[in-house]
N, C-alpha and C positions, 0 to 999 in steps of 0.2 A: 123936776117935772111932776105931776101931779097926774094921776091916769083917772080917769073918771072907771065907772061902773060898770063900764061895758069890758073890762080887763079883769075877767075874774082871777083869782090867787092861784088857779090850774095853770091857765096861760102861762102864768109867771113863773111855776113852779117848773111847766117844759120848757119854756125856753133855758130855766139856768140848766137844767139839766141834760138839752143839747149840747150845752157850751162845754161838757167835761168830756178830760182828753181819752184813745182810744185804752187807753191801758185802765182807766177808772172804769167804762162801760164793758172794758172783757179782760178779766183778769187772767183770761191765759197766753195773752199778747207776749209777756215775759219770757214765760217758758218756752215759747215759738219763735216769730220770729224777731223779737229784741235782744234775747241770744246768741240769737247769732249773727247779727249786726254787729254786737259787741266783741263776738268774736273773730271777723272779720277783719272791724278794725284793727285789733290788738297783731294779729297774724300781718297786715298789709304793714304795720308799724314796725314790726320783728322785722320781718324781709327786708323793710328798706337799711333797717339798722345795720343787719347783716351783711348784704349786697354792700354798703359804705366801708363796713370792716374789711369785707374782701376786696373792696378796690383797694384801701388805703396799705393794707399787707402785700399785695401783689402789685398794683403799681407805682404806689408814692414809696412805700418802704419795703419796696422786693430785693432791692440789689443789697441794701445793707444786712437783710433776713439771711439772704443766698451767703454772701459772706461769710456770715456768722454761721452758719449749718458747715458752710465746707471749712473753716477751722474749727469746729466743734468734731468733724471726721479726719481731718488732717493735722501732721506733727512738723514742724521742722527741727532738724536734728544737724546738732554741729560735729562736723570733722574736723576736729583741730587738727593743725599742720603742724609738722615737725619740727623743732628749731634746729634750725642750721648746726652742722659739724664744723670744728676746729681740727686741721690735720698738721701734723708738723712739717717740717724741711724735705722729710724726706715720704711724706705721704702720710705717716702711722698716726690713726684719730687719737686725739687727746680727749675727747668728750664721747656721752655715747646718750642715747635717748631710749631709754625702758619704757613699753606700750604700758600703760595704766590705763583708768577710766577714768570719769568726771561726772561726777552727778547733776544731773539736770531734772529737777522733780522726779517721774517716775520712770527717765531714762537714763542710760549710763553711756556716756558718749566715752568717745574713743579721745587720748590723750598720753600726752609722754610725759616720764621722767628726765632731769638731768643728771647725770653721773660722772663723775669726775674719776677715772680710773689712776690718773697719776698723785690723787690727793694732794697731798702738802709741798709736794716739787713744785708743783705748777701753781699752788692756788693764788697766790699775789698776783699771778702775771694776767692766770685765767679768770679770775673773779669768783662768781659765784650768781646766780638768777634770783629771782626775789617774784610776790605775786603784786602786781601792778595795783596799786591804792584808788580807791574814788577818787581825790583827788586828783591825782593823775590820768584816769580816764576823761576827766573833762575838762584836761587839757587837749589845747589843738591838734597837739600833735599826735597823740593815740588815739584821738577819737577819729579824725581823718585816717587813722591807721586801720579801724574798727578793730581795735582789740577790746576784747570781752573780760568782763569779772571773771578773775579765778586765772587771766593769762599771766605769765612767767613774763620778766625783762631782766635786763643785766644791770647789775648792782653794782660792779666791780670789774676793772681791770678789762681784760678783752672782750667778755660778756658784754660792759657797757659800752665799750669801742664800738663795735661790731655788731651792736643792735637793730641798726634800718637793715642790715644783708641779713642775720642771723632771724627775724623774726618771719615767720611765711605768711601765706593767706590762707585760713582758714575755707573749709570746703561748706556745703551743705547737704543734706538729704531730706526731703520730701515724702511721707509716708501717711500713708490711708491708716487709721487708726478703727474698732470698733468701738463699741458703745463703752466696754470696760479698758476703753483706751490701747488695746493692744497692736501690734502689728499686722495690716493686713496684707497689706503690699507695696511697693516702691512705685513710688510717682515722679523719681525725679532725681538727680546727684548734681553737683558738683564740685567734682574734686579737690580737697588742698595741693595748696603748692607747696612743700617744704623751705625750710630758706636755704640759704647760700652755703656750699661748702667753702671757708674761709680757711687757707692753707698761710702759718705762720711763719715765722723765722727760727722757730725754735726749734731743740731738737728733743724731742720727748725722752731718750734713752743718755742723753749726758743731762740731762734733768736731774733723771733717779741717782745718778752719779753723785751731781751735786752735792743731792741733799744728804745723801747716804754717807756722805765724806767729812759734809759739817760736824764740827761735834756738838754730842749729844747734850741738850741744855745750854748750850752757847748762844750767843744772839751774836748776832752781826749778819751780814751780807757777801755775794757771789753776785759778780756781772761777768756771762761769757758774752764774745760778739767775733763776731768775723770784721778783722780792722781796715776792711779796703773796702768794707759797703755801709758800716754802721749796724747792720741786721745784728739781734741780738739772739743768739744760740742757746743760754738759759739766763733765770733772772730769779735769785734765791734770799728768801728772808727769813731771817731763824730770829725766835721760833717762829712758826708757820699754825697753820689751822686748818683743818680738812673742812672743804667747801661742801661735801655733802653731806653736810649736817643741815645747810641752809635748806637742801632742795629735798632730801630724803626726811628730813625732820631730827628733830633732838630737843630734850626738853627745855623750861623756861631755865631752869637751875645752871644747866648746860651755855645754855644761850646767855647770861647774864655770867657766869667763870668767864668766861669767853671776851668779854665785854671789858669785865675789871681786871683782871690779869694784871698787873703790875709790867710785868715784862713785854706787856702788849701785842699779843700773834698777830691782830689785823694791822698792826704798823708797816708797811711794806720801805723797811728801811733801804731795796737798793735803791728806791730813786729818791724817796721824802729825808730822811733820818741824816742830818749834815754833823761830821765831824771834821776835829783836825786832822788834816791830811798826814802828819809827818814825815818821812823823809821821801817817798814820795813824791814829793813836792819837787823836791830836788831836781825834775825831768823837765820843769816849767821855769825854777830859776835858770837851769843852765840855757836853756833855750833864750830868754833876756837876756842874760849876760852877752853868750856868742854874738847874739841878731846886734845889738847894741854897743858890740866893740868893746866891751867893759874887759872881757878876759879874750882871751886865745887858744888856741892849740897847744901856744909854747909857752903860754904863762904857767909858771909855779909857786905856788903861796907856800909858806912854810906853817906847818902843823906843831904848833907851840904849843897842842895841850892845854890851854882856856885862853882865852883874851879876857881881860879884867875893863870893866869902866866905871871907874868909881871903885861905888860900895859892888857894885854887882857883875856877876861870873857868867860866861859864856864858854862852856867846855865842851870839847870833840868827847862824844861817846866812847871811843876806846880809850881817854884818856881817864875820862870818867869810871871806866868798871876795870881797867886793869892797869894803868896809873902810866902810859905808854905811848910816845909820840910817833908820828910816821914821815916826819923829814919831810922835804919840799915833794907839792902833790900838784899835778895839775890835773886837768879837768874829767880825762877817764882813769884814773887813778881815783880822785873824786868818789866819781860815781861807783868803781869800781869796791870802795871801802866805805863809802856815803861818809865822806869826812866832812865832819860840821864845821869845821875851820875855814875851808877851802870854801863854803860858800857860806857864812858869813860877810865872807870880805867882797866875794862873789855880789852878795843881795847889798852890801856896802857900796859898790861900784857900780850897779846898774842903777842903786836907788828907786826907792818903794812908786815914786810916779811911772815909772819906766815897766817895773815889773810887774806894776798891776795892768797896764795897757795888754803887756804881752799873756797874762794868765787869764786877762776875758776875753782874748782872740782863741786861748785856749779851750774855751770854755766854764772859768772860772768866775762865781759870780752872780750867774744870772741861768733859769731852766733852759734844758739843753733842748727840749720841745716831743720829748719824744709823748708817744698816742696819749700812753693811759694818764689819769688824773692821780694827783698829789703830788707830781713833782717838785721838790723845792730846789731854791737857785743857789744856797749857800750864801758865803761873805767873804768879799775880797779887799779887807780892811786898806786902810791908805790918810793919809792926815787930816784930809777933809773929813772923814767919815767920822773920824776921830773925835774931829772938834766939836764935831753935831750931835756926836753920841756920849757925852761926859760934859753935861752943862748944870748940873746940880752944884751950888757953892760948897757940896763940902770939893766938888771934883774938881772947881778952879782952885782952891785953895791950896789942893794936893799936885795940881797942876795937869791932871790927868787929861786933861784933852789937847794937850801938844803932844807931840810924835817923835818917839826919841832914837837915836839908831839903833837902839835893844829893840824896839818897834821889830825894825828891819831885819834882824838877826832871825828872830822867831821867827816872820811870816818866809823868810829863802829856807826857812829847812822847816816849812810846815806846820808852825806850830803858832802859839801867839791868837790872836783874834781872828785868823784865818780857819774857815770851815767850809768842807766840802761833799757832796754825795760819793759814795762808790760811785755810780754812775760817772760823777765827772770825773772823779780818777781813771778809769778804765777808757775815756772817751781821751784827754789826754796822753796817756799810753797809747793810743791808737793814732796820735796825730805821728809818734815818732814811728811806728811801725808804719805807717803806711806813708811817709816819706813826706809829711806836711801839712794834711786835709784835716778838715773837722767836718765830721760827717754825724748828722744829724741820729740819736739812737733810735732805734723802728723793732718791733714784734711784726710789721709786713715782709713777707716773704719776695722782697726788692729792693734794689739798689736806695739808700736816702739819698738826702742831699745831702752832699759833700762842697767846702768851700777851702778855699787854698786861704790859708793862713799866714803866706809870706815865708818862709823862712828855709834858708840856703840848704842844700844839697853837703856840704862839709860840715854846718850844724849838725845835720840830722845823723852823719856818717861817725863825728865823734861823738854822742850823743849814744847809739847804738851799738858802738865799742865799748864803750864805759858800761854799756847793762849786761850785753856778754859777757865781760870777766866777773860783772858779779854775781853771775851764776857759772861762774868757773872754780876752781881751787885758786886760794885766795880773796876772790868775794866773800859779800855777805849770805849769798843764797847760797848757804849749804846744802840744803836736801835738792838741789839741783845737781848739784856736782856729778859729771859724768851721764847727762840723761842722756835717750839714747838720741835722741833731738836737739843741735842745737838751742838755744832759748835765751834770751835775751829779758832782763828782768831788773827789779828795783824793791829794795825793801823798805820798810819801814814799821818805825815805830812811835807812836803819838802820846804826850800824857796830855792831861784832860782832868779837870775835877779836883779833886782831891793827893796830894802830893803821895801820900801813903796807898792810892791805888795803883793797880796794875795799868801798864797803857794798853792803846786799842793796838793792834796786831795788824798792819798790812802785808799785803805783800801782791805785785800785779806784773805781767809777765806777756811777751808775745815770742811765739815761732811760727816757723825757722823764719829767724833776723834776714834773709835773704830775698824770702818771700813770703810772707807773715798769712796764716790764714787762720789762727785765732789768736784771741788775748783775752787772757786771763784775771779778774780782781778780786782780790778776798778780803776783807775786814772780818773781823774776831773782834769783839767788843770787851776792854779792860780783862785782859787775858795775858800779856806777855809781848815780848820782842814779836816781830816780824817774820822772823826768820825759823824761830824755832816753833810759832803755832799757824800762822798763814799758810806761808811756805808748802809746807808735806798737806794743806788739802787742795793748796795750786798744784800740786805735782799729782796726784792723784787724776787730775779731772784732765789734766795734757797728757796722762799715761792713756784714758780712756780715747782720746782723741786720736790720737799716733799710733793706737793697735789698730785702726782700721785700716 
């Protein structure tokens, strides 16, 4: 647009100069009130910010705040619970629990040791605790348990029997902490439970007998039991190892001797460790023969001093060491002298099908069931077994897997492919003392189970006579002779290994034959006859018995 003349350059000049804003026309608009407009704003903007922050703290995120504040003021603190006591037969603790601590960051809970006061008597039977692995914590069964890192379980033997009773419930306590974390006051407990006191079979003070009786550096094994329940009164393995080294500590050096030992202390040879029985055995062929009609009462075999077959010899021990025969023998005469002749012809006449039936009614064979782990079942060789275990061409060629009557000779008097635990020996002995039963072996302070094994009442009578006189004058059990307790017993002697070794040392025993309420089993490992190293530490541990 074009203005004509009548718009002079003033006009024009006020109007633009109307048009400018109020802070152009008063420059102190700023320092007044635009100021504080601005500050206004900024303050109305704060507030809201704030007021948002305080809701979001107090209502959206109050309760996990509150939380966090009261365990940032509070502790929970564990009461570990006691583990269960082990008492014997006759009440007296075998195990014992020393108050120690446990570190939990910057508190020291309360917590026990385990102590084993009868050390190396007991330790095979009683185990030994151990501290429970990751692992094993996420397994089902601990963690359902809630056991915690740093808790003790049983390792071994009645520790790990006896684990769901023996482990308690842990307690808790609740405490007010300040700011430097200290104790302010108790908000809350509750209590542990301790576990179970678990009363055994055993008896802690013919324990110490035992082991005190073994000789020194010897290996072998001791099974006592009472023969009319199975309950086992002590359970000895030499060498042995003191368990509280595992819970008290000992070093790596320690712990790895321990390990490699050649002689093996954690070997719990009465139930795992199978040898030949030797004559021993003898309690299990007579019992075949009798039940099986093979011999009599009135039968008598004559003692000839070896039987020859072939190229190869089969000699009566006394004829063997002092050149010497004993004339027609029957069968507690037998047992009375443990003549090898007399069952020979014996395990001849019942035949090895016959008398393996009757020595795994015995218990021979197969594990006899008792609580703790590592039982093994031995071998109750027989011609089947035979032919399945000699299948190498040199072994047909040599003919080794047929079954010859020398087979049978060896396994009636013990010896041969035939191997068994002390355990089954001692559990055998126990079927004649107790007039028939095979009664299952137990560390529970109660009756096992007991099952009838069949066999006659004049069995068990001549059977019982024959172990009498061998612990009479005339028997083999000399250091029996004249105790002040009847005793009824059987010796024997095993070789094994090498022909230039010593054999293993049996010897196992029950009284009074009338009415039997213990019985006794020793093995001595490549040491000697039966009679002269068994023997005197059986007789020791039935002296401890009979002075009460």
């Amino acid at each position: 647009m074009k203005f004509g003349k009548a718009f002079s350059d003033s006009v024009i000049i006020g109007q633009s100069q109307r048009s400018r804003s109020p802070r152009e026309r008063d420059p102190g608009w700023w320092l007044g009130k635009g100021r504080a407009l601005l500050f206004a704003s900024v303050l109305c903007l704060s507030s809201f910010i704030l007021l948002w922050r305080l809701f979001r703290l107090t209502i959206i995120d109050g309760f996990g705040y509150r939380t966090l504040a009261d365990s940032n003021r509070t502790r929970e603190i564990i009461a570990h619970a006691p583990r269960g006591i082990f008492v014997d037969r006759t009440g007296k603790p075998l195990v014992q629990n020393e108050v120690t601590t446990r570190q939990n960051g910057p508190y020291a809970e309360i917590d026990y040791n385990r102590e084993y006061p009868f050390g190396e008597a007991l330790a095979h039977v009683l185990g030994y605790t151990g501290e429970v692995t990751k692992e094993e914590l996420r397994d089902e069964y601990y963690s359902l348990r809630r056991y915690l890192p740093g808790d003790r379980i049983g390792r071994m033997g009645a520790e790990a029997v006896f684990e769901e009773k023996l482990h308690g419930r842990d307690g808790r306590e609740l405490v007010e902490v300040d700011a430097a974390g200290q104790k302010v006051r108790m908000l809350g407990t509750v209590e542990a439970i301790p576990g179970e006191t678990v009363m055994l079979s055993l008896d802690g003070t013919l324990s110490q007998v035992v082991a005190a009786s073994f000789p020194a550096g010897g290996k072998g094994a001791v099974v006592v039991s009472n023969p009319q329940t199975g309950e086992l009164l002590a359970l000895y393995s030499s060498p042995s190892f003191n368990p509280n080294g595992f819970t008290l500590g000992q070093t790596p050096d320690q712990y790895e001797t321990l390990l490699t030992n050649p002689d093996k202390p954690m070997f719990f040879r009465a139930i795992g460790g199978v040898y030949p029985p030797g004559s021993t055995f003898k309690l299990v062929t007579a019992v075949a023969a009798l039940e099986e009609e093979a011999v009599s009462a009135d039968t008598q075999i004559e003692d000839i001093g070896v039987i020859k077959i072939g190229v190869s010899s089969y000699p009566n021990w006394f004829f063997l060491q002092y050149g010497k025969t004993e004339g027609l023998v029957d069968i507690v005469h037998a047992l009375q002298r443990s003549n090898d002749i007399y069952f020979y012809k014996a395990g001849e006449a019942v035949g090895i099908q016959k008398l393996g039936v009757w020595a795994r009614k015995m218990g021979v064979g197969a594990p006899l069931g008792i609580e703790i782990a590592g039982e093994a079942g031995g071998l109750m060789p027989d011609a089947a077994w035979k032919k399945e275990r000699f299948t190498s061409p040199a072994d047909l060629e040599a003919r080794n897997q047929l079954w010859f009557l020398g087979d049978t000779y060896h396994v009636a008097i013990g010896q041969g492919y035939l191997l068994t635990t002390p355990l089954q020996v001692n559990t055998w002995t126990n079927v004649i003392a107790n007039g028939g039963n095979v009664c299952r072996p137990t560390i529970k302070k109660s009756p096992s189970d007991c099952r009838e094994v069949g066999i006659k009442k004049e069995t068990i009578q001549l059977i019982t006579e024959g172990m009498i006189k061998a612990c009479e004058l005339g028997g083999t059990g000399w250091p029996l002779f004249g105790f002040s307790v009847p005793i009824a017993c059987k010796t024997g002697t095993a070789e094994f290994g090498d022909p230039e070794s010593k054999p293993h040392a049996w010897f196992t025993a029950f009284g009074p034959p009338q009415s039997p309420e213990i019985s006794v089993t020793v093995l001595v490992e490549g040491t000697g006859e039966g009679s002269d190293v068994a023997a005197p530490i059986a007789k020791k541990i039935l002296e401890e018995w009979f002075r009460r």
